[in-house]
C-alpha positions in Angstrom: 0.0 0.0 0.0 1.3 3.5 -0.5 1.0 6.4 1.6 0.7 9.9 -0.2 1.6 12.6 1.7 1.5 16.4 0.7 0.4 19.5 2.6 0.3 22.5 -0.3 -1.8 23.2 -3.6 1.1 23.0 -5.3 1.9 19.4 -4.4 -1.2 18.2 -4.9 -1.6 19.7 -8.2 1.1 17.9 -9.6 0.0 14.7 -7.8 -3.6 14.8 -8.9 -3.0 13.2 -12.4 -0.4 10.6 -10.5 -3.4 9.8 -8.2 -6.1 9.7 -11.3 -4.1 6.7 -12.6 -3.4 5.0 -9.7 -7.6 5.2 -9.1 -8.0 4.2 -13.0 -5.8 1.3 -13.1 -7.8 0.1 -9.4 -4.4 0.3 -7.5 -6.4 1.7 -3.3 -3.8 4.4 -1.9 -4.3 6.3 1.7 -3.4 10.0 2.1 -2.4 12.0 4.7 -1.9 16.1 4.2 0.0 17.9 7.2 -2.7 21.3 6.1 -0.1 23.6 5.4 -2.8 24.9 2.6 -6.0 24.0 5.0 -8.3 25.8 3.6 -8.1 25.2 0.0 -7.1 21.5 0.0 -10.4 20.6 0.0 -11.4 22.8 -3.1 -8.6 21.6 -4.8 -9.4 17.9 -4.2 -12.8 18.4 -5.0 -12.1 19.8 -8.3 -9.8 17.5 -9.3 -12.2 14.8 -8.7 -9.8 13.5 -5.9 -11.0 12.0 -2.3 -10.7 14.1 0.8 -7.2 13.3 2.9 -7.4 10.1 5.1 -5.8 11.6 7.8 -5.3 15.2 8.8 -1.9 15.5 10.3 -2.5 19.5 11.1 -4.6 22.1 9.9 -2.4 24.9 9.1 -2.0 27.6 11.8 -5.4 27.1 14.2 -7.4 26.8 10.9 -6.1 28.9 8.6 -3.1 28.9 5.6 0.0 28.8 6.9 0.7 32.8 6.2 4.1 33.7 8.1 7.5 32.0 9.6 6.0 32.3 13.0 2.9 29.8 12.1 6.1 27.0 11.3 6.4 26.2 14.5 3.4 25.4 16.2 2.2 23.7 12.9 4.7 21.1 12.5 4.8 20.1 16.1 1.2 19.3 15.4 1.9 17.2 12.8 4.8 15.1 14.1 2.8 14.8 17.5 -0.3 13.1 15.4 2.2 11.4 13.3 3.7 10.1 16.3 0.3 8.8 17.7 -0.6 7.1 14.6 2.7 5.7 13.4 1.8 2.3 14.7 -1.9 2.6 12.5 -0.5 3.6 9.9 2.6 0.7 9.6 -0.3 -1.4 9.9 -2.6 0.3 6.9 0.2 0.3 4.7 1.4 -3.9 5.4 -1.9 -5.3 5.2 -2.6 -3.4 1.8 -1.9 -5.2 -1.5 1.7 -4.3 -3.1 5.2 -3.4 -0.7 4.7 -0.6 1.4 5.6 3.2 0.4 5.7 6.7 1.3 5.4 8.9 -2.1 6.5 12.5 -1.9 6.4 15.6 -4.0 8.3 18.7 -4.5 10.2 21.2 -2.0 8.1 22.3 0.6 8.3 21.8 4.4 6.2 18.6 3.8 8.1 17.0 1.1 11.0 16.7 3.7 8.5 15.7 6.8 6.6 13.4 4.7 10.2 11.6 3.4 11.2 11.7 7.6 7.9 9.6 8.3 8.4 7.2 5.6 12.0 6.5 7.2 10.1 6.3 10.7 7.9 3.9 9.2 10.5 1.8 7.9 9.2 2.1 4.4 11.4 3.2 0.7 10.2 6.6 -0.2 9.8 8.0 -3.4 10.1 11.7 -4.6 8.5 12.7 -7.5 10.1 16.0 -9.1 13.9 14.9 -7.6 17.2 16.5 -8.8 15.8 20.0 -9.4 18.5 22.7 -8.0 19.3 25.8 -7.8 22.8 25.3 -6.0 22.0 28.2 -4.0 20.7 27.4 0.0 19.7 30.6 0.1 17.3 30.7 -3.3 14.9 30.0 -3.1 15.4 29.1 0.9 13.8 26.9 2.3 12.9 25.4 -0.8 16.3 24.3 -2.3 17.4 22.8 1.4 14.1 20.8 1.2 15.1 19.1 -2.0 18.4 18.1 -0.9 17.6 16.5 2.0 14.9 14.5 0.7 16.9 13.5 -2.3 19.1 12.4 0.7 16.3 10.3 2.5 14.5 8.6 -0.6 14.8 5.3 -2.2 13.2 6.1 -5.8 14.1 9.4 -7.4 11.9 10.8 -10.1 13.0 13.4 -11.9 11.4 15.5 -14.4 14.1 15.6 -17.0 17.8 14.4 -18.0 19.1 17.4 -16.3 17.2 16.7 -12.8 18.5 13.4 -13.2 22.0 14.2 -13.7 21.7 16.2 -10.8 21.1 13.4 -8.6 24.1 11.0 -7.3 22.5 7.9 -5.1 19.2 5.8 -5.3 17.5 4.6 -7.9 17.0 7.9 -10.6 14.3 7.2 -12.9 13.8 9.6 -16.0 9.9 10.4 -16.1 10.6 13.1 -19.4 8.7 15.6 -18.3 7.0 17.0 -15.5 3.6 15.7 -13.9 2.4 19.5 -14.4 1.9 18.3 -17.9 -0.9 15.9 -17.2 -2.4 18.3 -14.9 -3.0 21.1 -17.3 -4.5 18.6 -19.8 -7.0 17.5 -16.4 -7.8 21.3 -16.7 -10.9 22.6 -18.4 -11.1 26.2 -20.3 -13.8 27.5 -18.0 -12.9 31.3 -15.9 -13.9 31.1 -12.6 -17.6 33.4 -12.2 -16.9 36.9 -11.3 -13.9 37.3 -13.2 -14.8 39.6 -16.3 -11.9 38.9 -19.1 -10.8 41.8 -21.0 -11.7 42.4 -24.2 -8.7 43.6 -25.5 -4.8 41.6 -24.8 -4.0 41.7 -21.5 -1.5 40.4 -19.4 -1.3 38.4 -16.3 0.8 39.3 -13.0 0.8 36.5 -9.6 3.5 37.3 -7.4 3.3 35.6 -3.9 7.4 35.0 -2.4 8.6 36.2 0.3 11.7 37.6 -0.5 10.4 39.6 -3.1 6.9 40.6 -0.8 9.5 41.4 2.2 11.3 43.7 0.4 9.2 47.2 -0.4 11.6 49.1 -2.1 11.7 46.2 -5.1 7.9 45.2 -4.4 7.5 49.0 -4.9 9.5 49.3 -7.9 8.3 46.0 -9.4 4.3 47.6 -9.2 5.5 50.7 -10.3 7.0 49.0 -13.6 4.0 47.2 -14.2 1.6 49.8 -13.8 3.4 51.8 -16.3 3.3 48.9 -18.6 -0.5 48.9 -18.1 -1.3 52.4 -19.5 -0.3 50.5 -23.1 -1.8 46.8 -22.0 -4.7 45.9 -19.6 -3.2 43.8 -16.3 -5.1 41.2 -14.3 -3.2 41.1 -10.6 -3.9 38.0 -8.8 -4.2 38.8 -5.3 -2.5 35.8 -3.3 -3.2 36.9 0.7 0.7 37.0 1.6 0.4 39.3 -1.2 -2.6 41.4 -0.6 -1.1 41.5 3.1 2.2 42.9 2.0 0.7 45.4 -0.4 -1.3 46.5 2.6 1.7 46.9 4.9 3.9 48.4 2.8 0.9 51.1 1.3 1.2 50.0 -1.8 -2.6 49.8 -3.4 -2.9 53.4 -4.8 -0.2 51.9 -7.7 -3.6 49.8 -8.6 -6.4 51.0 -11.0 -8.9 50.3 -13.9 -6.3 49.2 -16.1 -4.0 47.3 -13.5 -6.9 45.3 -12.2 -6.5 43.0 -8.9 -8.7 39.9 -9.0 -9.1 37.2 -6.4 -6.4 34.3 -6.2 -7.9 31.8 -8.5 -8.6 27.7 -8.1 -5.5 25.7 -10.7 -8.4 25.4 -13.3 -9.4 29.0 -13.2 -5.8 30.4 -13.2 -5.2 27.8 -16.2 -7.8 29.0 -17.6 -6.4 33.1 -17.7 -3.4 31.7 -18.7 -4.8 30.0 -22.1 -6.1 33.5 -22.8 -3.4 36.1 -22.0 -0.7 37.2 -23.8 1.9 36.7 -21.1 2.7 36.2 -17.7 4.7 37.8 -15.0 5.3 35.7 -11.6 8.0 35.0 -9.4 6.5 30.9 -9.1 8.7 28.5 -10.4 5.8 26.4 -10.6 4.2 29.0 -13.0 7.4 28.9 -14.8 6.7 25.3 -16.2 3.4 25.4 -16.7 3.7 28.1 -19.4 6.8 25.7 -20.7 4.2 23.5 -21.5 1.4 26.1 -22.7 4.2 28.3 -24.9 3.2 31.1 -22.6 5.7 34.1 -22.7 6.7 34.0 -19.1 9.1 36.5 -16.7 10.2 34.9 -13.6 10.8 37.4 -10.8 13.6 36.2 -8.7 17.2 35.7 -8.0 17.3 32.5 -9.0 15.3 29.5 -10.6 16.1 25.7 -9.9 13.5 25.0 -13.0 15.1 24.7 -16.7 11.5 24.8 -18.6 11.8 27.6 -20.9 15.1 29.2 -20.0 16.2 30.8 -23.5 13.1 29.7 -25.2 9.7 31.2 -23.8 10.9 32.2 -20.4 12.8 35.2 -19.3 14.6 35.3 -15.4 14.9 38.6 -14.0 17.5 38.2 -11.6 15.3 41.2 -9.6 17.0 42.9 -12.6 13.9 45.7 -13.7 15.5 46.5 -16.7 15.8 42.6 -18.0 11.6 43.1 -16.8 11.2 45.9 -19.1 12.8 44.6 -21.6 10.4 41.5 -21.5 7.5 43.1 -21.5 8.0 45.5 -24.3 8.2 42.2 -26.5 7.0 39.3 -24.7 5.1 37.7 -27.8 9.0 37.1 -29.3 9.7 35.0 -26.6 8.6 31.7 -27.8 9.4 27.7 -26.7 11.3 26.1 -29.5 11.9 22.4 -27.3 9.5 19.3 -28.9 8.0 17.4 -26.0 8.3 14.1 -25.7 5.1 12.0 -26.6 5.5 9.8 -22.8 3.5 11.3 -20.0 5.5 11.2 -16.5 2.1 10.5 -14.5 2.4 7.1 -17.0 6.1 6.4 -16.5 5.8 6.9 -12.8 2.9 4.6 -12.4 4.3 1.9 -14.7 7.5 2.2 -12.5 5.5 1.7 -9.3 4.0 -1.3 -10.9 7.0 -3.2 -12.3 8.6 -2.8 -8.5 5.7 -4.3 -6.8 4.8 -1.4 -4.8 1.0 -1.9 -6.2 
């Protein structure tokens, strides 16, 4: 039996087409989330088609999205003290299921590197889907980078989206899945805006912006909205309004740089932000994330940070700053010339990484 653990949208995103074939090919799976993401888990399931979590390790900080470093704490005490209490249960689920036990993992958040720590507690292989990414900087992003490393460290089966994350990687069994399981989940995604969200009639752009070293910082948030509000006197802007993000423009009294023509919308559900995607002309983000999934769309896309640990797009369709504004202007005086020349390959990783677990008895 395999456990699936994951605690953000973001994981479970790029799980959901993994867990789609594992339901569609009859192979029973149990999942725990640790709720770093409470509240929109279960929207995100629910559109996806997915079941609710088995177990709820934590929910977030005392109900609510995990929003700042001083919500870390108390939140992952939670979840190891539950873990703790149901460690025996859950060696238990996962041994009396059919197939050898597992704990599968995803990504580079906080719970990537808990979930591959309770796998080892369990006394079970764990595998990490999307392995070998780097940025060989600790510090960019932080904590994200450190997370990958260390779980790289702890896993048995290494999935990595690419030659290059797999060449990245020096122990355990690497397997290449081609590309990553973002792939799948776009094609899971429907065309459909979410109601209340009025799409221009003329091109527009889209802006989501949401880390925290770029939020923490108001004199390059300031400049960033200033840049981008300029830009939108020649070219409409939708601005997704994350809440770290709508709480930083707050603090730092930023939301006069906002108007008619630099238009904040609510943050969106994966299907609805897809679907703005599909239909703008670009996008400007500091999510790496983001970054593949306009890879795989051909989306013109600027990156917003120091560094990226992604390769999707880098000197095709996607631009990285560096925090650089002029490299930002630059891109958006011409962002239709930036276009993906890679072919994709035919093999979808959701596939490869099913047909792995398979062939190694774990279902």
């Amino acid at each position: 039996m395999i456990l699936v653990v994951y605690g953000t949208t973001g994981e479970l995103i790029k799980l959901a087409p993994v867990l789609e074939r594992l339901r569609a090919r009859g192979h029973p799976f149990v999942t725990a989330t640790t709720g770093q993401q409470v509240r929109q888990i279960p929207l995100f399931l629910e559109s996806f088609g997915l079941p609710q979590p088995d177990v709820w390790l934590a929910e977030g900080a005392r109900g609510v999205d995990l929003g700042t470093n001083r919500d870390i704490p108390r939140w992952l005490l939670t979840a190891a003290t539950r873990f703790a209490r149901r460690r025996r249960g859950l060696r238990a689920t996962l041994a009396s299921g059919p197939g050898r036990p597992l704990v599968l993992v995803h990504g580079d958040t906080m719970t990537t590197l808990l979930g591959a720590l309770m796998g080892r507690a369990l006394g079970t292989p764990v595998a990490h889907i999307e392995s070998g990414l780097r940025s060989f900087d600790l510090l960019h992003p932080f904590p994200e980078e450190l997370n990958r490393r260390l779980t790289s460290r702890l896993a048995t089966i290494l999935y990595a989206p690419g030659a290059w994350a797999a060449s990245n990687l020096r122990r355990g069994v690497v397997v290449d899945t081609g590309s990553n399981t973002i792939r799948d989940a776009l094609a899971m995604a429907g065309d459909d805006v979410a109601p209340g969200i009025v799409v221009p009639d003329e091109p527009f752009g889209l802006v989501s912006l949401h880390r925290f070293e770029l939020l923490g910082d108001r004199r390059l948030l300031a400049a960033t909205l200033e840049l981008l509000a300029r830009h939108a006197e020649r070219e409409r802007l939708l601005f997704v309004d994350h809440s770290v993000t709508e709480a930083a423009v707050r603090r730092h009294g930023l939301g006069s740089m906002f108007g008619e023509r630099f238009q904040r919308i609510p943050r969106q559900t994966f299907f609805g932000f897809v679907a703005l995607m599909r239909r703008c002309r670009f996008l400007f983000t500091d999510s790496g994330g983001s970054q593949e999934e306009c890879f795989y769309l051909d989306l013109p896309c600027l990156v917003h940070r120091k560094r990226t640990e992604r390769r999707e797009g880098l000197g095709e369709n996607v631009v990285l700053s560096g925090h650089d504004l002029g490299v930002a202007a630059s891109f958006l005086a011409d962002p239709r010339s930036f276009r993906r020349t890679t072919v994709l390959t035919p093999a979808s990783p959701s596939d490869v990484i099913v047909d792995d677990l398979e062939a190694r008895g774990f279902l």
